[in-house]
C-alpha angles and dihedrals in degrees: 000000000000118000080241121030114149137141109289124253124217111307106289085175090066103089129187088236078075114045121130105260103028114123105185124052111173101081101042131119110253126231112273136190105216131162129317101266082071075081103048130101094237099054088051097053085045088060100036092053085042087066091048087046086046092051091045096058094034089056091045092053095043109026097185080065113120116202127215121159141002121171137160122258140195094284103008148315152309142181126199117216135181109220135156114241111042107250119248137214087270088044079061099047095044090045081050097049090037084057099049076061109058085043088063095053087074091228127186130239111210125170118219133192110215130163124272086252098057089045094050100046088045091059093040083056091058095040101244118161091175098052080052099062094040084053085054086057104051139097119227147264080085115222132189131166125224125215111210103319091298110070151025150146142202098270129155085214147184110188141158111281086238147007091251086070094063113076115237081212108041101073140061136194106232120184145321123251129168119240130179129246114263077352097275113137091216090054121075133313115237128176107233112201113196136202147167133238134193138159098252144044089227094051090056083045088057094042091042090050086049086042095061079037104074087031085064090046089039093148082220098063104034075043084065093036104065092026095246110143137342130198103215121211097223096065096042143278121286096034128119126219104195110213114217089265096056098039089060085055094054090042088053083052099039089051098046082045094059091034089065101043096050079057096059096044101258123138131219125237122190107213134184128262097223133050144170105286085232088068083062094053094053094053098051098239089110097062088027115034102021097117095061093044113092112236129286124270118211117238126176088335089307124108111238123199125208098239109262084191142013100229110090084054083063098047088055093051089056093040085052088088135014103255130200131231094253087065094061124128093063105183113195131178145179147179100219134176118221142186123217127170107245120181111253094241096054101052107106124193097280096331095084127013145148098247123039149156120237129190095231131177150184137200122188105203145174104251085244091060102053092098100056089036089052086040082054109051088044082065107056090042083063089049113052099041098054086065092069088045100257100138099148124071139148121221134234119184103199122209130193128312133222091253102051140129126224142052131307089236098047098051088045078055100047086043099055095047085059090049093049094056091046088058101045088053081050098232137157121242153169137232114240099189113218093353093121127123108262085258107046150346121272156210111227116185115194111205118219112218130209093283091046102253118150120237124187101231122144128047129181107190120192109222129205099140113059089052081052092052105042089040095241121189155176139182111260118221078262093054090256125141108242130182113242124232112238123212116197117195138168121190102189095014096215121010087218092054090044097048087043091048086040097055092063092038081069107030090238080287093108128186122267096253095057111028116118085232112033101173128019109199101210112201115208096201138014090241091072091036090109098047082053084048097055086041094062095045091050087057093040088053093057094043107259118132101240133153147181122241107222096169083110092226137168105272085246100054092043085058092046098051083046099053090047095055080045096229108184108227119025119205116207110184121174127166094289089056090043090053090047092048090236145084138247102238134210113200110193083204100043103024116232114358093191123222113334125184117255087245101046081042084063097034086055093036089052091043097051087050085048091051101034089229131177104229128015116266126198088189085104098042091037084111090049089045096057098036082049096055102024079061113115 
């Protein structure tokens, strides 16, 4: 069982950065996980009744500004507006000062139930179009809350009773974003301003500090930094370019990935990217999923669709054959690559993108064997996450949603074959009531990374309908045709998320075992350049990164480049280490390693990729070492 394994809290993963209808990214607060009160019922009506404070002062320093929105979000606020002139960083200031004000008025906020009509002539006397379509949208009784007698908006509440309750100095007005009405790019452009609100001082201290952290730790720049990946403009948006560096990194995980899967009997299929539209009908994506497919392309008179999943590629395989029931379980993997819309404003660096790899597979399985299969499959998800170090998660079992395809009977009976594997690992979960995928109920694991932020990773999806509608088969033990259960699952979800979320996991100062570049030889002098030389091809040879730096560069400056491309292990050799046949190393995870002979430096480098270790140990070439350097 995991270090950390407890009911999960409201998704920490769901940023504002990508909600549907923003349209600028860049300057918006990232998700944090900060303390406990984030959760609690006081902290959410502070912040609800802080947007209605924020839109009251925005609306009494620019009057021509419309209001439309202003929830709470998971660490604060925010309120969109359409005005007419873009607020600036003073806008911001002044709206913030203009706030403390109206904190310090003491002011009421009463909620008051009033008839369509009233509320209708009341919006038509401001002026307030928008106010106008979310009346339109709501179920009566009508409801609407007053701050002070100037002000007031439709809102469900709840709020603090008063202004006195909110803290002058607990809140700050972070950025401006736009955003789209109703979040559809052809309505409408706004300007959101967000902020964040909290009852102490020391509580914003804490979220600001976390705030600069994952900043720090931001997967774009550390992307640029260490020169890992890029998404150029010129071929579209959403899709990643990965740069040699980065590349050695995915193959480290692909491999391990493989590696893995080979181990727990799966087998790997290789699928196309396109197929016949009609492949899509049949699978339901096209009624379910077509917003988020990108258009058809016209082949031969057929319409052909890039491929929004890989799981329809998997059901012909099987249906290739007729298969027996001595062949089930049936594990299948890939690594495939999909294509799915996604609007411009809420693609963000390699969290979210328009072409991606997912580490999707398939197991074709006898109803009696689903528990040991999920089981299974739990397993290997442990598994392989704790090799990157991901140890702590929190669980969601989701159940069926509204749109969705299938029988009553057979969902209770999918759901209860994910509950009873939960059980047998012995984890903790939560109910997420409709939150299942349209053709069966999940498991969703959301991983905690080293500054304690939530991401939606792993899924485990049940399966009754898509063997239903492909007619899949096989022959029972009695020569009947029966219909096999499917099991989707995904590990990492995407390779380019995961490496994203990964990244700042780490901090870009990834462990030995995976690092682009695990050891930089730094040659002091050009006369011991071809000892460093030999060196490099030795380690390449056994499979360790390694490279010379031939910049020719004072000793300092080569440590410090090295440092800030954060290598894990620096070589220094000089004449001393050239004459010994070694090098002096400088490990960033175990300080300075002395000098180590070129044979115990690959022993050590070999065993650490064996072992997929984070830093580099001589424990295990300590004999080499002394026989190397005790030799006349």
């Amino acid at each position: 069982m995991p270090a950390s394994v407890s009911a999960a809290v409201t998704g920490a993963d769901t940023a504002p950065a990508h909600e549907a209808g923003t349209i600028a990214t860049a300057a918006m607060p990232l998700a944090m996980a900060l303390p406990k009160t984030s959760e609690s019922p006081e902290l959410l009506r502070i912040r609800h009744s802080m947007s209605h404070v924020l839109a009251m002062a925005v609306q009494k320093l620019f009057p021509r500004a419309q209001v439309t929105i202003g929830p709470w979000t998971e660490n604060g606020f925010y309120y969109d507006f359409d005005a007419p002139d873009p607020f600036s960083e003073a806008d911001l200031k002044a709206i913030k000062k203009e706030m403390v004000r109206i904190i310090a008025k003491k002011l009421p906020l009463e909620r008051l139930e009033v008839s369509r009509q009233d509320a209708e002539d009341r919006i038509r006397g401001q002026n307030e179009p928008y106010k106008l379509e979310i009346l339109a949208g709501l179920q009566d009784p009508i409801t609407l809350y007053t701050l002070g007698e100037e002000w007031w908006d439709l809102c469900a509440g709840p709020h603090v009773a008063n202004t006195s309750e909110l803290n002058a100095k607990a809140f700050e007005l972070e950025s401006v974003a736009g955003a789209y009405w109703r979040g559809d790019e052809k309505k409408a452009q706004l300007q959101r301003i967000y902020g964040t609100a909290w009852q102490t001082p020391e509580q914003l201290a804490e979220y600001k500090r976390r705030k600069e952290e994952a900043l720090r730790r931001d997967h774009r720049r550390i992307g640029t930094d260490l020169d890992l990946f890029s998404i150029e403009d010129e071929a579209g948006a959403g899709l990643v370019f990965w740069h040699p560096r980065g590349a050695r990194m995915r193959l480290q995980i692909e491999d391990y990935w493989r590696s893995a899967h080979f181990e727990d009997g799966y087998e790997l299929l290789y699928t196309p990217h396109v197929a016949d539209i009609e492949l899509w009908k049949t699978s339901g994506h096209l009624d379910f999923y077509k917003e988020s497919m990108f258009g058809p392309m016209q082949v031969d008179e057929r319409e052909f669709q890039l491929k929004p999943m890989n799981c329809p590629f998997h059901v012909l395989t099987y249906a290739n054959r007729l298969r027996s029931y001595r062949e089930l379980p049936i594990r299948w993997a890939e690594l495939g690559t999909v294509y799915r819309y996604e609007r411009p404003g809420v693609m963000h660096g390699l969290m979210r993108v328009r072409g991606f790899t997912q580490d999707d597979a398939h197991v074709f399985c006898l109803p009696e064997q689903i528990g040991d299969e999920i089981l299974r499959v739990l397993n290997l998800t442990e598994r392989i996450l704790s090799t990157f170090d991901f140890r702590h998660y929190q669980i969601h079992l989701s159940t069926r949603p509204e749109s969705s395809i299938g029988e009553d009977a057979v969902w209770e009976l999918a759901t209860q074959g994910l509950i009873e594997a939960l059980d047998r690992k012995g984890w903790a979960y939560q109910i997420d009531a409709g939150g299942g995928a349209f053709y069966g109920p999940k498991i969703d694991l959301k991983i905690e990374d080293a500054i304690g932020r939530l991401w939606q990773c792993s899924t485990i999806q049940l399966d009754f309908n898509l063997p239903e509608r492909f007619d899949l088969e096989y022959v029972a033990a009695d020569g009947t045709r029966q219909r096999p259960i499917m099991i989707h699952r995904a590990i990492f979800g995407s390779l380019e998320r995961f490496f994203g979320i990964m990244t700042e996991n780490y901090a870009g100062d990834f462990p030995f075992w995976l690092a682009a570049e695990q050891i930089r030889l730094l040659p002091v002098t050009d006369d011991v350049r071809p000892w460093a030389e030999a060196l490099q091809t030795r380690l390449a040879a056994a499979g360790v990164r390694a490279s010379v730096d031939r910049s020719g560069d004072r000793l300092g400056k080569l440590i410090r480049t090295g440092e800030q491309q954060k290598i894990p292990v620096l070589a220094v050799i000089g004449e001393r280490e050239a004459e010994a046949g070694g090098a002096n190393l400088r490990s960033r995870r175990d300080g300075d390693l002395g000098l180590v002979p070129a044979d115990a430096l690959i022993q050590a480098a070999v065993a650490a990729n064996q072992a997929r270790a984070a830093g580099l140990s001589l424990k295990g070439a300590e004999s080499t070492a002394a026989a190397t350097l005790s030799a006349p």
